[in-house]
C-alpha positions as CSV (number, residue, x, y, z in Angstrom):
1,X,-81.2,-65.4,98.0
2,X,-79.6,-62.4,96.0
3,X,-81.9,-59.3,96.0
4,X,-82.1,-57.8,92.8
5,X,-83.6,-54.1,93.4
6,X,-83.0,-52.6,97.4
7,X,-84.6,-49.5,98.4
8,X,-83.1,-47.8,101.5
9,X,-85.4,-45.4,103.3
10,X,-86.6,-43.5,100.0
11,X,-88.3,-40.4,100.5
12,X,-89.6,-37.6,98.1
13,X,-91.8,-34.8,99.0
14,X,-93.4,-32.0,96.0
15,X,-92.6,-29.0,98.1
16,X,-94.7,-29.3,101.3
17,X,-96.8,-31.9,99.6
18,X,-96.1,-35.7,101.0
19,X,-94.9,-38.1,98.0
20,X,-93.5,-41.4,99.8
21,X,-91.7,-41.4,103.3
22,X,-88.9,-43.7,103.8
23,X,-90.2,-47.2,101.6
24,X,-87.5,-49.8,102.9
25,X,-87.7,-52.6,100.2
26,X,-85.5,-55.8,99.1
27,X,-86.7,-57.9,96.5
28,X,-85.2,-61.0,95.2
29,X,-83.5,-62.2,92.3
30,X,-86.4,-64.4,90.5
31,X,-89.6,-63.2,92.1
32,X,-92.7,-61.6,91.1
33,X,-93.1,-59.0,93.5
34,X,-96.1,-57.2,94.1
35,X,-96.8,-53.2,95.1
36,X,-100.4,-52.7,96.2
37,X,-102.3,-49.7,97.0
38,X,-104.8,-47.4,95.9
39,X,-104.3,-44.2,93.3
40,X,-102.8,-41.8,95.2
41,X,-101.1,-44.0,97.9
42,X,-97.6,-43.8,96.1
43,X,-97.0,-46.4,93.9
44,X,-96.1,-44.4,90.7
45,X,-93.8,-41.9,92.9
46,X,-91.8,-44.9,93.8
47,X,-91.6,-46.5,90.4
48,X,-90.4,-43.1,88.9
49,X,-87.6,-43.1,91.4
50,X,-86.2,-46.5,90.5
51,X,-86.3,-45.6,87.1
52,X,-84.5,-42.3,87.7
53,X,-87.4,-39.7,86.0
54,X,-88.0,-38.1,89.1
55,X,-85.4,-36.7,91.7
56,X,-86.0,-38.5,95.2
57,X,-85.4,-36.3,98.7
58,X,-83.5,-39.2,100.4
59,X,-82.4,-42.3,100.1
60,X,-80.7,-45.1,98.1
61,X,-81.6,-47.2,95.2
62,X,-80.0,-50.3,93.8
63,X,-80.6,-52.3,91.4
64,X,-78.5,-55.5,90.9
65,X,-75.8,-54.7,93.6
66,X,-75.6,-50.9,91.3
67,X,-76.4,-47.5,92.9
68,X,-79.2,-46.0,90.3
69,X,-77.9,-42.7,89.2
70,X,-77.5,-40.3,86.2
71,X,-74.5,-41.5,85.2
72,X,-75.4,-45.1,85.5
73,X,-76.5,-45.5,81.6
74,X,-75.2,-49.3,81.4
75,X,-77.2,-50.2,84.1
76,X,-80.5,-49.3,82.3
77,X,-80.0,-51.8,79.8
78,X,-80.9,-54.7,82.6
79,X,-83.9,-52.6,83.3
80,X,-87.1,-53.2,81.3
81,X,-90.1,-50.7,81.9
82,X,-93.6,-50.8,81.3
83,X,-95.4,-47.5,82.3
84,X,-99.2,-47.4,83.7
85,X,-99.7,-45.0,80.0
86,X,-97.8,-45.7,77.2
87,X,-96.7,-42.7,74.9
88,X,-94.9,-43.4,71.3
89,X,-94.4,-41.9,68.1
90,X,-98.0,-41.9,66.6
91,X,-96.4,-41.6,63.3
92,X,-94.8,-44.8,63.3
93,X,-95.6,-48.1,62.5
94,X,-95.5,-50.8,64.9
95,X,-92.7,-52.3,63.7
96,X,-90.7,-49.6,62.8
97,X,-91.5,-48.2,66.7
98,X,-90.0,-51.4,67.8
99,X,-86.8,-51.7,65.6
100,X,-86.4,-48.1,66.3
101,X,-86.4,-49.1,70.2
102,X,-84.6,-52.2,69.7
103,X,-81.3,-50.3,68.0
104,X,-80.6,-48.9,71.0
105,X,-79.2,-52.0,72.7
106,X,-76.0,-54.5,72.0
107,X,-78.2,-57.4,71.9
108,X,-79.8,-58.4,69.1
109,X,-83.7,-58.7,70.6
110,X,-85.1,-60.1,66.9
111,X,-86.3,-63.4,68.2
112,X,-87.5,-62.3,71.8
113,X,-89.6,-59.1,70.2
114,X,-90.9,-62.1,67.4
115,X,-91.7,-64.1,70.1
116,X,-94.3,-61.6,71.9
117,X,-95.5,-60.4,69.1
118,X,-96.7,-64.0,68.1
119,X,-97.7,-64.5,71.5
120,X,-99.5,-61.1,72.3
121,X,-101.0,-61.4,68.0
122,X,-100.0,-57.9,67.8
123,X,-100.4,-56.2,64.1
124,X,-96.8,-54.6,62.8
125,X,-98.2,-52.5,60.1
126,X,-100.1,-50.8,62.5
127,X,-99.5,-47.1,62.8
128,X,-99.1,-46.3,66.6
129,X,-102.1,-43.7,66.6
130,X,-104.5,-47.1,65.4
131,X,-103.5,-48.6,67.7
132,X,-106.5,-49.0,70.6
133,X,-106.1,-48.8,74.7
134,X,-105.2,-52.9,74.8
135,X,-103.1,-52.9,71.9
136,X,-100.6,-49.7,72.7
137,X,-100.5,-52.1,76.0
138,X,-99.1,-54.8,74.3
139,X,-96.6,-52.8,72.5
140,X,-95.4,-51.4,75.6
141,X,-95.1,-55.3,77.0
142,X,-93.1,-55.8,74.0
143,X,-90.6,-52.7,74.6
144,X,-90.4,-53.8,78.2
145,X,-89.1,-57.1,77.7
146,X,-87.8,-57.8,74.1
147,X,-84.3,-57.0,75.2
148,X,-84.3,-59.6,78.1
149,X,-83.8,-57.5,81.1
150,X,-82.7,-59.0,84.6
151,X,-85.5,-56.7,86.1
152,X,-88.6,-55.6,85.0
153,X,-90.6,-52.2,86.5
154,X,-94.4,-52.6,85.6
155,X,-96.8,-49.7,87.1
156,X,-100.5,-50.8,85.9
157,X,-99.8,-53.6,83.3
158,X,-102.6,-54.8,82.5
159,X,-104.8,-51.5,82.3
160,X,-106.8,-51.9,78.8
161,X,-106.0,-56.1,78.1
162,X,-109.3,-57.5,77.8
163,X,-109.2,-61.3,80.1
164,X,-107.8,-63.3,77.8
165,X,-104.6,-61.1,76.7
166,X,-104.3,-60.8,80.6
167,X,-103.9,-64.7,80.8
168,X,-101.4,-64.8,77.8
169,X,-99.6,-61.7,79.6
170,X,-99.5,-63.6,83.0
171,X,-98.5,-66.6,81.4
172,X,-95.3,-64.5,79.8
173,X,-94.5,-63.3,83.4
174,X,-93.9,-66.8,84.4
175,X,-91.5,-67.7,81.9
176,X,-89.3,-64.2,82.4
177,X,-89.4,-65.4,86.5
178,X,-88.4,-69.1,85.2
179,X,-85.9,-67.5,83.5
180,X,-84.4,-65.7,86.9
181,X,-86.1,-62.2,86.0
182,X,-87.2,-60.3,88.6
183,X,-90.4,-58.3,88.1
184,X,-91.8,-55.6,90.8
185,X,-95.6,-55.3,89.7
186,X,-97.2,-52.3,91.2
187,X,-101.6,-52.7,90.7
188,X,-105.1,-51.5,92.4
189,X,-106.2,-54.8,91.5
190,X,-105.4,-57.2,94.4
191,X,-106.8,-60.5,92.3
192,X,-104.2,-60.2,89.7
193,X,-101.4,-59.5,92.7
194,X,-102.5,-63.1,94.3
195,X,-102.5,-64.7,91.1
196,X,-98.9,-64.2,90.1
197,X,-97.0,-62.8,92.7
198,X,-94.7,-64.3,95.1
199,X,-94.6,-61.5,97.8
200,X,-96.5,-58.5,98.6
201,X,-95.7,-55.0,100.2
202,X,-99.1,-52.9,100.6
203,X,-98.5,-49.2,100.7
204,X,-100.8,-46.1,102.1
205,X,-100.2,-42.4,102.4
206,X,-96.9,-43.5,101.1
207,X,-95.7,-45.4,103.3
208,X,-95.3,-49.1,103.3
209,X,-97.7,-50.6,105.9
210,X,-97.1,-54.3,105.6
211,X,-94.6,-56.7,103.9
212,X,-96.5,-60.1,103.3
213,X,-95.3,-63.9,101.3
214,X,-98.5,-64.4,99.2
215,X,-98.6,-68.0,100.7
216,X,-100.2,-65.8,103.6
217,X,-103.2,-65.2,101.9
218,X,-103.3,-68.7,100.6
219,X,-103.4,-69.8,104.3
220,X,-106.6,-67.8,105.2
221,X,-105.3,-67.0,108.3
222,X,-107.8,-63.9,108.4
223,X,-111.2,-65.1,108.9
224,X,-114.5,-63.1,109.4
225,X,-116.3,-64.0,112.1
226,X,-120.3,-63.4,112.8
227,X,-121.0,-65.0,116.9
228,X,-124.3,-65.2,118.5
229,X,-124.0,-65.4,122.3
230,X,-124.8,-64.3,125.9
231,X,-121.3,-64.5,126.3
232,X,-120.4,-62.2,124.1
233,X,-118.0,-59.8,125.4
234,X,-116.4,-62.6,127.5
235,X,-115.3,-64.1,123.8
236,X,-114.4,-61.2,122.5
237,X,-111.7,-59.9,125.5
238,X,-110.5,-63.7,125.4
239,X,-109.8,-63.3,121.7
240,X,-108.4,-59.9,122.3
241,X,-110.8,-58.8,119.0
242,X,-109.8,-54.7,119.3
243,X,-111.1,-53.7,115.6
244,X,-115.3,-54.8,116.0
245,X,-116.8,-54.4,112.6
246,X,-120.7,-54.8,113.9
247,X,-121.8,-55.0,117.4
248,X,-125.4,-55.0,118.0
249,X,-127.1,-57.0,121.0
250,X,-125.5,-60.2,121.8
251,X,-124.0,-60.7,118.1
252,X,-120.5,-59.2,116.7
253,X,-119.0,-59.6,113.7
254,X,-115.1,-59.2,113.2
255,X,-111.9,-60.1,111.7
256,X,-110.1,-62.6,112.9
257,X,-106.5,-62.8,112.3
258,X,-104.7,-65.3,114.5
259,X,-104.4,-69.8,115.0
260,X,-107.6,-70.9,114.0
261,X,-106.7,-73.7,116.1
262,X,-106.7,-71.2,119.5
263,X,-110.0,-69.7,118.1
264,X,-111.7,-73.4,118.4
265,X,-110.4,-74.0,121.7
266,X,-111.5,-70.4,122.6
267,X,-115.3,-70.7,121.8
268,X,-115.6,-73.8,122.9
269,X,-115.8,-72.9,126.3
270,X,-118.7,-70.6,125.8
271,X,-122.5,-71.3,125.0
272,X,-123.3,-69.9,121.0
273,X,-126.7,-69.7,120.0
274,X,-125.3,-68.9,116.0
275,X,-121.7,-69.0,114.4
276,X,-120.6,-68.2,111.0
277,X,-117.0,-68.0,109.6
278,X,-116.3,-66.9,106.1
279,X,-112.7,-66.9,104.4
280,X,-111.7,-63.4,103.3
281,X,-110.9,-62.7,99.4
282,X,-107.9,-60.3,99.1
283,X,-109.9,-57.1,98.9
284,X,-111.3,-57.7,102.3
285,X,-107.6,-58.5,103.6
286,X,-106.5,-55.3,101.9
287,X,-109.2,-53.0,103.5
288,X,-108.3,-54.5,106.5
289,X,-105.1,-53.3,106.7
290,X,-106.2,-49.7,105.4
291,X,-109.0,-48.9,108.1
C-alpha cells in the first residue's frame, strides 16, 4: 500500500519540558487512522508538527511522498485540518467565512462545501459569534474538507456534536476514505476510535506505546479472567499471568491476552471451584496498556 503521511523519529521538547520523543509513524493511503491517548499524552504536539505551527526538535515529516516545510505552500493545499477549537472571524457570516476560505484554493469547492452544509444542516446567515459549541464544529468540518484534500488532520472532532451530528459526521468520514482520503483522527474517546478507524497507534508520556489493526480489538483476544481454585498459582505460572489485577485467597482476577484456545487447554488440567471470563470494551484494553 502507498503511505500517505510518514513520521520519522519526531521529537520536540519546550525547553527542558518533554513534548513527544521520537513517534515513528506510517499511515496509508485510504485509511482512517486513529491517535489515542489521554490530554496531556501528546496528541496535539504531534498534530501541530505535521501541520507546520510548531517547530519540532528532530525528525522528518512527509506527507504524500513531500518533506513538510516552510516553503512547501503547494503541499498544504492536499492537507485539510480540523483543530480540537475552532477560531474564526466572529464578525462574519457563515457563508461569507466560508467563501472567504474557499478563495484561497484553485479548485472550485462550491458543490463539495454545498454538499456538507446540506448534510451537517448548517445555517449560512449565521454570524460566527451565534454560532454554539456543535455548530462552530461543523463549520470547521466544512473548512477541513470542502476543498477535497488527499489527507485530513482532525485533533478532537467531534468535541461539541451532540449523537446524531456524530453519526452524520462519521458517515462523511466513510465516503472521504471511499474516496482514497486518508484521515489521521487523534481522540480521548476510544468508542468512536473502534467505530471508524482502521488502525490504531496509542500514545503516553509522548511516546507511542503500541501500534494496533482495529480488527484486534474486534478479535477480543484480551479477556478478563476471575478463577476460583486450590490450584491457583500453579495456573497462573502456566499462563505466565505477570500483571495480577486482584489476588485474594484462592481467587485471582487478570487480563488475559494470549490463544484462548491454549487458555482452555491450560485450565483444563486443574480443579476450578468458579470461572468467569468477560470480553474487554476498548477502555479496559486502553488502561491496560497504560498501567
Amino acid at each position: 500500500m502507498e503511505s500517505m503521511i510518514r513520521i520519522n523519529n519526531l521529537t520536540k521538547f519546550y525547553g527542558k519540558s518533554r513534548g513527544i520523543k521520537d513517534i515513528q509513524l506510517e499511515i496509508e493511503k485510504g485509511t482512517i487512522y486513529g491517535f489515542i491517548g489521554p490530554n496531556g499524552a501528546g496528541k496535539s504536539t504531534t498534530i501541530k508538527c505535521i501541520m507546520n505551527f510548531i517547530n519540532k526538535s528532530t525528525g522528518e515529516i512527509y506527507v504524500n511522498n513531500q518533506i513538510i516545510d516552510n516553503k512547501n505552500y503547494k503541499l498544504k493545499e492536499e492537507i485539510g485540518y480540523l483543530p480540537s477549537e475552532i477560531h474564526l472571524y466572529d464578525n462574519l457570516t457563515v457563508k461569507k467565512m466560508l467563501d472567504y476560505s474557499a478563495s484561497f484554493y484553485k479548485k472550485d469547492c462550491n458543490q463539495r462545501k454545498k454538499d456538507l452544509i446540506k448534510k451537517l444542516e448548517i445555517d449560512e446567515n449565521k454570524r460566527i459569534d451565534e454560532l454554539s459549541l456543535g455548530n462552530l464544529k461543523k463549520v470547521g468540518i466544512v473548512l477541513a474538507l470542502m476543498h477535497e484534500p488527499k489527507v485530513v488532520i482532525m485533533d478532537e472532532a467531534t468535541s461539541g456534536l451532540d449523537p446524531l451530528m456524530q453519526e452524520k459526521f462519521y458517515e462523511i468520514l466513510e465516503e472521504e476514505k471511499a474516496k482514497g482520503t486518508t484521515i489521521f483522527f487523534s481522540s480521548h474517546i476510544l468508542s468512536e476510535v473502534k467505530r471508524i478507524c482502521d488502525k490504531v497507534a496509542i500514545i503516553k508520556d509522548g511516546q507511542i506505546i503500541k501500534i494496533e489493526d482495529m480488527d484486534i480489538f474486534d478479535k477480543n483476544e484480551m479477556l478478563q479472567v476471575k478463577i476460583t481454585s486450590k490450584e491457583i498459582n500453579e495456573i497462573l505460572r502456566e499462563l505466565e499471568i505477570a500483571n495480577i489485577k486482584e489476588m485474594k485467597n484462592d481467587e485471582a482476577k487478570f487480563i488475559y491476552n494470549g490463544e484462548i484456545n491454549k487458555f482452555i487447554k491450560t485450565i483444563s488440567k486443574y480443579s476450578i471451584s468458579k470461572l468467569l471470563i468477560e470480553e474487554l470494551d476498548i477502555e479496559d484494553i486502553f488502561m491496560h496498556y497504560y498501567e
